[in-house]
C-alpha positions in Angstrom: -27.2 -13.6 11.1 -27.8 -10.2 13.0 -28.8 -7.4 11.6 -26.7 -5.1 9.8 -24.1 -8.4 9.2 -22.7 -7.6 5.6 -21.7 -11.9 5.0 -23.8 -15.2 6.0 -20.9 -17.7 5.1 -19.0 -19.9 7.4 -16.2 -18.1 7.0 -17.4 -14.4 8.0 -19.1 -16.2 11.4 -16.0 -17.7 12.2 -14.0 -14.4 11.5 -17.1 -12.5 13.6 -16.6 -15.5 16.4 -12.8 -14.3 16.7 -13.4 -10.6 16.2 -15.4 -11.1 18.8 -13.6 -13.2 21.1 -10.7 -10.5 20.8 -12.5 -7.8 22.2 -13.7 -9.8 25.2 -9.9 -10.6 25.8 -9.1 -6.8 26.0 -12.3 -6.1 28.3 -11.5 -8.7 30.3 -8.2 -7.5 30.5 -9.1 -4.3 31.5 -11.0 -5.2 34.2 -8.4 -7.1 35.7 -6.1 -5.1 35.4 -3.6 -7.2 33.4 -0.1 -6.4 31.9 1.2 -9.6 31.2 -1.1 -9.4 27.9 0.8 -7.9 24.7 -3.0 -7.4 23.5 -4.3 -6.1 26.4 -1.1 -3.5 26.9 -0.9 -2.3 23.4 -4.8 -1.8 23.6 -4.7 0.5 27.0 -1.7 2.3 25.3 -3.6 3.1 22.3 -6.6 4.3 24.4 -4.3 6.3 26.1 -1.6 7.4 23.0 -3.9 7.3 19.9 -3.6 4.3 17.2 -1.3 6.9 14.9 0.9 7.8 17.6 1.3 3.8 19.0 1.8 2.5 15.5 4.6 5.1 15.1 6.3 4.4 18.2 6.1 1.0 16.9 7.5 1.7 13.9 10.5 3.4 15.3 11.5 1.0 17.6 11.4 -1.9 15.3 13.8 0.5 12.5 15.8 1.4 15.6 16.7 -2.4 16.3 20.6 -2.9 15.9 19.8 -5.7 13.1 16.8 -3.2 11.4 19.5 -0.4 11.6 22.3 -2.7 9.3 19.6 -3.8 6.7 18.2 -0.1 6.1 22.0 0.7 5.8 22.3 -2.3 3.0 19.3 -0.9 0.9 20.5 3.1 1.3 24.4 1.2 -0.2 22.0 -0.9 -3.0 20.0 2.2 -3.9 23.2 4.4 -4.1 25.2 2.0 -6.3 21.9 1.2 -8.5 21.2 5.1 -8.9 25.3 5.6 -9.8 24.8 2.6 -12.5 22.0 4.0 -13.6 23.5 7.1 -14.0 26.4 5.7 -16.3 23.8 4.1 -18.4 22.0 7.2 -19.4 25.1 8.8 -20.2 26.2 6.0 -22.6 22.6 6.1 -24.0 20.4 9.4 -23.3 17.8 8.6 -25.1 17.3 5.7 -23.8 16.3 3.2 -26.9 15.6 0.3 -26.6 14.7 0.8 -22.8 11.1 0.6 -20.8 10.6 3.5 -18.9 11.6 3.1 -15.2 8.6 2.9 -12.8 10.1 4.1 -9.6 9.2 3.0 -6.1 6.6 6.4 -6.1 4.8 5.3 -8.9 4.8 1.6 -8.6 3.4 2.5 -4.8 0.9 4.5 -6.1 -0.7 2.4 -8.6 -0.9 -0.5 -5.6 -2.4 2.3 -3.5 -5.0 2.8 -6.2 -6.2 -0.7 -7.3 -5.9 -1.8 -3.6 -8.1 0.9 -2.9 -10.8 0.2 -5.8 -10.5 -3.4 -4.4 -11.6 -2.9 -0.9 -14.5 -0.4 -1.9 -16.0 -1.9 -5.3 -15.3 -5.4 -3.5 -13.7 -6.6 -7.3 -10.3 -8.3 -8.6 -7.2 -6.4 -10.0 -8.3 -6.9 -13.5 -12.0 -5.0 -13.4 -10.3 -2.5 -10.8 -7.7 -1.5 -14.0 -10.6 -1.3 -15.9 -12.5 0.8 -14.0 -9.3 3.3 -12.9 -7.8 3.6 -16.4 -11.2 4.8 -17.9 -12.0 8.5 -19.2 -14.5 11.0 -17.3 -16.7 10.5 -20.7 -16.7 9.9 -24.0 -16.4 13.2 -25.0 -13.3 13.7 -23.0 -10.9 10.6 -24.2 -9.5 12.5 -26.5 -7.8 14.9 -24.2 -7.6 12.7 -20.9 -3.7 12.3 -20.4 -4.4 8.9 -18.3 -4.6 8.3 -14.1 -1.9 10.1 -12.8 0.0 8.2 -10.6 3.1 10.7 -10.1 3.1 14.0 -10.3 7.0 15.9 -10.7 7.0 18.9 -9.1 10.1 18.9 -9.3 10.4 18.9 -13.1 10.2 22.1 -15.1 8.0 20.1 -17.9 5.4 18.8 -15.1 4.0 16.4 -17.8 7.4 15.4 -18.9 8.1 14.2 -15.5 4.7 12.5 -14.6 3.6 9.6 -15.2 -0.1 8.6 -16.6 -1.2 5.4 -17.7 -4.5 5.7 -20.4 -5.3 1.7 -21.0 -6.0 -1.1 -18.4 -3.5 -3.1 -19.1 -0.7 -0.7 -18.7 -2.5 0.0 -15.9 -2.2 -4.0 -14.3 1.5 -4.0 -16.2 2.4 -1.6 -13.6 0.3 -2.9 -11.1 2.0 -6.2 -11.1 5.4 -4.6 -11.0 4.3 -3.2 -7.6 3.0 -6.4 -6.4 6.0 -7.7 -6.9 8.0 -5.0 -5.5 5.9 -5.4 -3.0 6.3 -9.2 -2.1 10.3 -8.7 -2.7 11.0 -5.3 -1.3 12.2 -4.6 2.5 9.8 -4.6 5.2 10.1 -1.3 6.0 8.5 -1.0 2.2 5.5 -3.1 3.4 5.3 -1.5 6.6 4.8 2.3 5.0 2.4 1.2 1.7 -0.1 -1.2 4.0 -0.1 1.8 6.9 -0.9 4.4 3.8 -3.7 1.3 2.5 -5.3 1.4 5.8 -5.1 5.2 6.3 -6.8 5.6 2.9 -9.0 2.5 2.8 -9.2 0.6 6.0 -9.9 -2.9 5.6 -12.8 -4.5 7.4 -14.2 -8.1 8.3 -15.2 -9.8 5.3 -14.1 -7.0 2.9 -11.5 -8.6 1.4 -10.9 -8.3 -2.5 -12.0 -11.3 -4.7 -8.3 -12.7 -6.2 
């Protein structure tokens, strides 16, 4: 194992071997002078463009494809028709008894944002990254901590009223498998937008992948 190598299994040599292996295709590449290599193209355009600015032009093209365009239309019709029936609901029952509090798309992002996050950089599973999230400064401060925020309404006149906190670990991983599923379930365009936010935030590296 070299120096500075943070893994001596089989596994993270064979992952180094390809990591490797990659980056000699794009030199290679280079040096000849090849376009007939997706790899090798995309590379020289981000040398050229920027990774942000590629990935975006990526993005765009793949929502801008005629069969992209129809499904994105489907979901904005779905969301429409679940917010109108939502909607009659509260007006039949304001106060909402009997309900669970709706975890919107925001807040069921955010709290996969977060444990993802804790993941990658404490290197632990969901359940001790809960534990460690949905824990008070100190002691001394549980009584007043409202919970991790993981949506802020600015919106809202009653900020707190509209925000949502979670105080215990395991409302913490309730929500958090909500957005895992979401996750799995939603669009594409869903996946595409909260894994580019994940790697913005907490870029994944070789052999720095979260114990299940």
């Amino acid at each position: 194992m070299n120096q500075g190598d943070p893994d001596d299994t089989q596994e993270f040599r064979r992952a180094k071997a390809e990591f490797i292996a990659y980056w000699k295709r794009v030199q290679k590449g280079f040096e000849n002078g090849r376009d007939d290599d997706p790899v090798v193209a995309i590379a020289r355009l981000m040398q050229k463009f920027g990774v942000l600015a590629i990935e975006s032009a990526v993005q765009e093209y793949i929502e801008n494809i005629p069969s992209s365009f129809e499904q994105r239309w489907r979901e904005r019709s779905e969301a429409k028709s679940r917010q109108e029936a939502e909607g009659i609901r509260r007006i039949r029952n304001p106060k909402r008894a009997g309900r669970r509090r709706t975890r919107s798309d925001e807040v069921l992002m955010s709290a996969w944002l977060h444990v993802q996050k804790c993941m990658r950089a404490k290197r632990v599973n969901a359940q001790n990254a809960c534990k460690m999230l949905a824990k008070p400064p100190s002691r001394r401060e549980a009584s007043q901590w409202p919970g991790l925020l993981l949506y802020r309404a600015h919106t809202e006149h009653d900020l707190m009223g509209g925000s949502y906190y979670v105080k215990t670990p395991g409302n913490l991983r309730d929500v958090y498998n909500d957005a895992v599923a979401r996750y799995k379930t939603g669009p594409e365009s869903l996946r595409r937008h909260w894994g580019a936010i994940l790697e913005i935030i907490a870029p994944s590296r070789v052999g720095n992948s979260p114990r299940a």
